[in-house]
Backbone bond lengths (Angstrom), bond angles and torsions (degrees), N, CA, C in turn:
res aa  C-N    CA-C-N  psi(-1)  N-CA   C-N-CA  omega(-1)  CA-C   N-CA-C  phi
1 X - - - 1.437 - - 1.514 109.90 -
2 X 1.316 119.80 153.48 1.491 122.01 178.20 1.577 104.62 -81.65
3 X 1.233 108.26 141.47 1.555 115.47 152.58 1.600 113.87 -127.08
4 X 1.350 108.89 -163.80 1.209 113.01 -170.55 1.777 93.19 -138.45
5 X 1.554 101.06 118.26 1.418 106.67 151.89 1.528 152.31 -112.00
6 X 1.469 108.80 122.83 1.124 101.37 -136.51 1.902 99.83 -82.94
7 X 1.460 123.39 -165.49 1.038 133.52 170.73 1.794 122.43 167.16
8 X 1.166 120.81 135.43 1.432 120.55 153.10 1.222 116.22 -156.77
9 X 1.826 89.80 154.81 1.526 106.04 170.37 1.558 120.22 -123.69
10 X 1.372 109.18 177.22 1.132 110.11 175.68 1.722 113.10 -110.28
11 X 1.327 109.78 173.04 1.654 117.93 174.09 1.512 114.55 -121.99
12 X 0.798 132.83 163.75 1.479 125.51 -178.49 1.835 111.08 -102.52
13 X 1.241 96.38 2.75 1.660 104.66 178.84 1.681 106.87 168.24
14 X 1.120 98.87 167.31 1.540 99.59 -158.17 1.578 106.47 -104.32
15 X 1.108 124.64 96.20 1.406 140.34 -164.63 1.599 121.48 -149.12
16 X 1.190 129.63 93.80 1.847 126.77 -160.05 1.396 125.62 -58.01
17 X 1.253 109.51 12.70 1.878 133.95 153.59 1.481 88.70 -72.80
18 X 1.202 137.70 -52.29 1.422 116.57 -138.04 1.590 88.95 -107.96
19 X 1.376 109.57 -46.94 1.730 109.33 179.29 1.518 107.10 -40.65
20 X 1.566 119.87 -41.15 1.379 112.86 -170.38 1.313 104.40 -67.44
21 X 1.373 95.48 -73.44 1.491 102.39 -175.67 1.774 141.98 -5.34
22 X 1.795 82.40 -70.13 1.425 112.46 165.27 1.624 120.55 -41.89
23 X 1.572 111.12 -53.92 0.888 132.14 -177.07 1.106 110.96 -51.48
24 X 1.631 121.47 -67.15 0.932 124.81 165.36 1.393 147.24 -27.45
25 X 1.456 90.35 -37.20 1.697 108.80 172.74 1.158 139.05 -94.50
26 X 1.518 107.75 -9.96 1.421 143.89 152.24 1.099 91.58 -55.68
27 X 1.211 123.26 -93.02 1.893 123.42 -152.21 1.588 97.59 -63.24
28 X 0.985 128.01 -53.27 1.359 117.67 -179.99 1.738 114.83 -40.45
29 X 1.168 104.89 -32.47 1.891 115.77 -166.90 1.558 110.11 -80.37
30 X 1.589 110.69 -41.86 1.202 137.44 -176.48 1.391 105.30 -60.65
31 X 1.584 117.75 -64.60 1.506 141.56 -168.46 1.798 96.22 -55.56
32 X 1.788 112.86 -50.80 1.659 111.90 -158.73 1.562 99.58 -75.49
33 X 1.614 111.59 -33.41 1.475 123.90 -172.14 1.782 98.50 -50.89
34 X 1.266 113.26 -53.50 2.051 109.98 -162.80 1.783 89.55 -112.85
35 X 1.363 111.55 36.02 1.376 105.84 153.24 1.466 116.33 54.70
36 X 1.053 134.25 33.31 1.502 156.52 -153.96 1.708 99.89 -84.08
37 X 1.483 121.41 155.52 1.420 100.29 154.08 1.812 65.94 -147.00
38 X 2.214 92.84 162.54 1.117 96.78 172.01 0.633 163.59 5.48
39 X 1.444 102.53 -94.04 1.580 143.13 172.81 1.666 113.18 -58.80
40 X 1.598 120.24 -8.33 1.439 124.37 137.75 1.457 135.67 -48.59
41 X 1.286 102.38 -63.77 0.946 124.90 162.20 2.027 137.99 -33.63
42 X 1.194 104.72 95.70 1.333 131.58 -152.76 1.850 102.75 -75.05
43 X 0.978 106.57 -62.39 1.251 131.95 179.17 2.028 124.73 -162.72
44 X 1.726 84.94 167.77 1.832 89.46 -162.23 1.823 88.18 -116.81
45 X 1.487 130.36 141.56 1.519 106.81 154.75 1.360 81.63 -127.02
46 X 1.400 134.08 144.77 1.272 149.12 174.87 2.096 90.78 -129.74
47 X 1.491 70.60 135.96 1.932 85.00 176.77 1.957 101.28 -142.34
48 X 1.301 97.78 130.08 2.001 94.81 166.78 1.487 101.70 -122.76
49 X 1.467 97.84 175.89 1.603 104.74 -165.81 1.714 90.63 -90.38
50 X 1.646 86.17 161.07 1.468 91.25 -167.78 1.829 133.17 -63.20
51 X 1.381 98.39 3.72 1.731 121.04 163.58 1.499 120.35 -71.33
52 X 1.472 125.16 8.74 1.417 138.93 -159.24 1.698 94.26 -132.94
53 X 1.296 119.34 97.37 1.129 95.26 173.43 1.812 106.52 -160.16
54 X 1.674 100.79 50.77 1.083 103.85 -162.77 1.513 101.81 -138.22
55 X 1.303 124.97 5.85 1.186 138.47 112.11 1.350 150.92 -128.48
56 X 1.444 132.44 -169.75 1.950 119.87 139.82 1.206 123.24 -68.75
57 X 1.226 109.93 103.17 1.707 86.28 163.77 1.675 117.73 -77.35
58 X 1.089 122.48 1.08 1.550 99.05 158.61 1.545 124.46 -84.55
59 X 1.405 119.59 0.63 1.542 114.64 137.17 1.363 130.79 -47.60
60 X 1.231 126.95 -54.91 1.384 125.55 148.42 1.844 119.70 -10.24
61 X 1.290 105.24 -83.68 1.331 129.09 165.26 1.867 126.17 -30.11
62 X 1.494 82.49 -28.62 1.602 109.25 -160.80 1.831 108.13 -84.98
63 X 1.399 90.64 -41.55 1.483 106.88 -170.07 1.488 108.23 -116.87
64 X 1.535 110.45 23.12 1.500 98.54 149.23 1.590 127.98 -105.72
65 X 1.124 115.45 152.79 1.588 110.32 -157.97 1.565 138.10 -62.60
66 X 1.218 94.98 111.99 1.926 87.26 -166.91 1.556 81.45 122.03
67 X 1.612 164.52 -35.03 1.271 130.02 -108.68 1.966 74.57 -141.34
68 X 1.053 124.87 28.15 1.134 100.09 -163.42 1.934 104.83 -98.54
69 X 1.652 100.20 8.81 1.471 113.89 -166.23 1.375 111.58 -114.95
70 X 2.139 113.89 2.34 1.215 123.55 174.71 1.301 113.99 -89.64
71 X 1.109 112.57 114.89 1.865 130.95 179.32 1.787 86.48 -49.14
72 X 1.539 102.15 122.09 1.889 112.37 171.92 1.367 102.50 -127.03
73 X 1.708 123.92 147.45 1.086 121.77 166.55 1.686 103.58 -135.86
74 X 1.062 105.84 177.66 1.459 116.32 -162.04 1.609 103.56 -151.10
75 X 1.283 104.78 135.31 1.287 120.53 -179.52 1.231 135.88 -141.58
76 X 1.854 153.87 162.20 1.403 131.96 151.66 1.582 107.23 -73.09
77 X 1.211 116.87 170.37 1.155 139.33 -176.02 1.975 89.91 -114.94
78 X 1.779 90.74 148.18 2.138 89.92 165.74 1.362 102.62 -37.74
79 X 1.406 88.74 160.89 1.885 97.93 152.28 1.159 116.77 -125.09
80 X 1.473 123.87 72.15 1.006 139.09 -166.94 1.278 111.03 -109.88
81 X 2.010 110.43 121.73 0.895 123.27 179.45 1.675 144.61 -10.68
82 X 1.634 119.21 98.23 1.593 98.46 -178.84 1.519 109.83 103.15
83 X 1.609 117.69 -27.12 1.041 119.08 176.04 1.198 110.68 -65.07
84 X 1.761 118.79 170.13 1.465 138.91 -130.98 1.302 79.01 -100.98
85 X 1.774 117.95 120.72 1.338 140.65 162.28 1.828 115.32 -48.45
86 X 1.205 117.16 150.21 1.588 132.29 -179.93 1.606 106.66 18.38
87 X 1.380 126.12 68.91 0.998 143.90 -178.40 1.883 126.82 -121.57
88 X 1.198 97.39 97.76 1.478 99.00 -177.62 1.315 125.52 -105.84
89 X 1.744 115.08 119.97 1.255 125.74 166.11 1.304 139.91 -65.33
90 X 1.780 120.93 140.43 1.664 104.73 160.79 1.667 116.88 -143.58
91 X 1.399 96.37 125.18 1.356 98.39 176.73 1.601 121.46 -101.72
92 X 1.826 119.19 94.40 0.678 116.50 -176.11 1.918 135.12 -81.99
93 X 1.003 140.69 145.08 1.638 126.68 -146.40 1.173 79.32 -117.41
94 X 1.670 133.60 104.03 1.721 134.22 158.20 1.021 100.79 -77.70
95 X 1.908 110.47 -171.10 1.575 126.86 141.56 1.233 68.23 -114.43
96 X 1.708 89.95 146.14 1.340 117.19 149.87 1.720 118.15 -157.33
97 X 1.437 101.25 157.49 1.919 91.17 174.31 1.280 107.89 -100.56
98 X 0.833 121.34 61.47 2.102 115.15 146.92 1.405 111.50 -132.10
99 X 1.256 86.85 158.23 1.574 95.50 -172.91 1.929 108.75 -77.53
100 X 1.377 94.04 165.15 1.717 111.39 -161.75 1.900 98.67 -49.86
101 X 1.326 102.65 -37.45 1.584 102.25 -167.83 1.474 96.61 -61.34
102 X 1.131 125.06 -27.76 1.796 122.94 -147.35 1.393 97.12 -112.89
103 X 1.427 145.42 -1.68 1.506 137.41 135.94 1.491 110.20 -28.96
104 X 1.680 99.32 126.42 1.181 114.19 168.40 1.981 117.33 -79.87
105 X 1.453 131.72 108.67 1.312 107.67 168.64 1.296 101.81 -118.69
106 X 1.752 106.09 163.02 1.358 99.22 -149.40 1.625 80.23 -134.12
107 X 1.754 109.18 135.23 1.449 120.18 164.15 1.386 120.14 -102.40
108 X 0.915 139.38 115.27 1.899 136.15 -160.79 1.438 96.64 -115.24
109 X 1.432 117.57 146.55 1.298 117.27 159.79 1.899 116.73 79.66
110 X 1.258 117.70 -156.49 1.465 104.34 157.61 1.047 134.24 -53.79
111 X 1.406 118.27 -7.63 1.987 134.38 -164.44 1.066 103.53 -89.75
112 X 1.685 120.36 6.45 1.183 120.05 172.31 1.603 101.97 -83.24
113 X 1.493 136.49 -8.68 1.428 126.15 -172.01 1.750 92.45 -88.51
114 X 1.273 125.35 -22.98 1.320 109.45 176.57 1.811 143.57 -35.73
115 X 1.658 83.46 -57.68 1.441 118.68 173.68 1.985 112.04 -132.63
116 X 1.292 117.49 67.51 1.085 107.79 -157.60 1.929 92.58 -92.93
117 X 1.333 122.92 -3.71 1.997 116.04 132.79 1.210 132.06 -39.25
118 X 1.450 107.61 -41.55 1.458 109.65 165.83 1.224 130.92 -97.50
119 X 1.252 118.46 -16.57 1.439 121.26 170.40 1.482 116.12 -99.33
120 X 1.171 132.70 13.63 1.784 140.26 127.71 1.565 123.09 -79.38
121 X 1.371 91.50 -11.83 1.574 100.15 -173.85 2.035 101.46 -80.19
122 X 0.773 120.07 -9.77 1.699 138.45 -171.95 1.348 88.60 -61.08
């Protein structure tokens, strides 16, 4: 069955060394966390807040090896007041067999104040 896995991180400034990077290591963390391989993998939507705008991060995604056949999209996030500075999301759509409670999502960095239920829950 498909689920959706979630994840974000943060950057310490908005520069496309770090957008990739990050990115990269997000989905990479997310994907090893619920045991994922590729070719599961349905689709990517990655979204950052609107202070990120100095690259794609689904380039990241794009140019890591094996990944160059995963449908990625990219988006802003609201800009709603107060919200969590240079912060980029990804909601990835697997198959996988566990149930919804037992998805791993992973908060890295400051993105741990997002969901900090799930990121003690680790």
């Amino acid at each position: 069955m498909i689920r959706g896995l979630r994840g974000a991180i943060t950057i310490e400034s908005d520069r496309p060394e770090l957008v990739w990077d990050e990115t990269a290591r997000l989905v990479r963390e997310v994907v090893a966390a619920n045991h994922v391989e590729i070719d599961d993998i349905a689709s990517i939507l990655i979204s950052t807040t609107p202070d990120i705008t100095s690259a794609f991060p689904a380039r990241a995604v794009r140019l890591m090896d094996g990944w160059q056949y995963v449908p990625v999209m990219c988006t802003h996030e609201m800009d709603v007041p107060n919200a969590l500075p240079l912060c980029i999301r990804v909601l990835i759509h697997a198959n996988v067999e566990v149930a919804q409670k037992d998805v791993k999502h992973l908060y890295l960095n400051d993105a741990v104040k997002l969901r900090p239920d799930l990121a003690q829950a680790k």
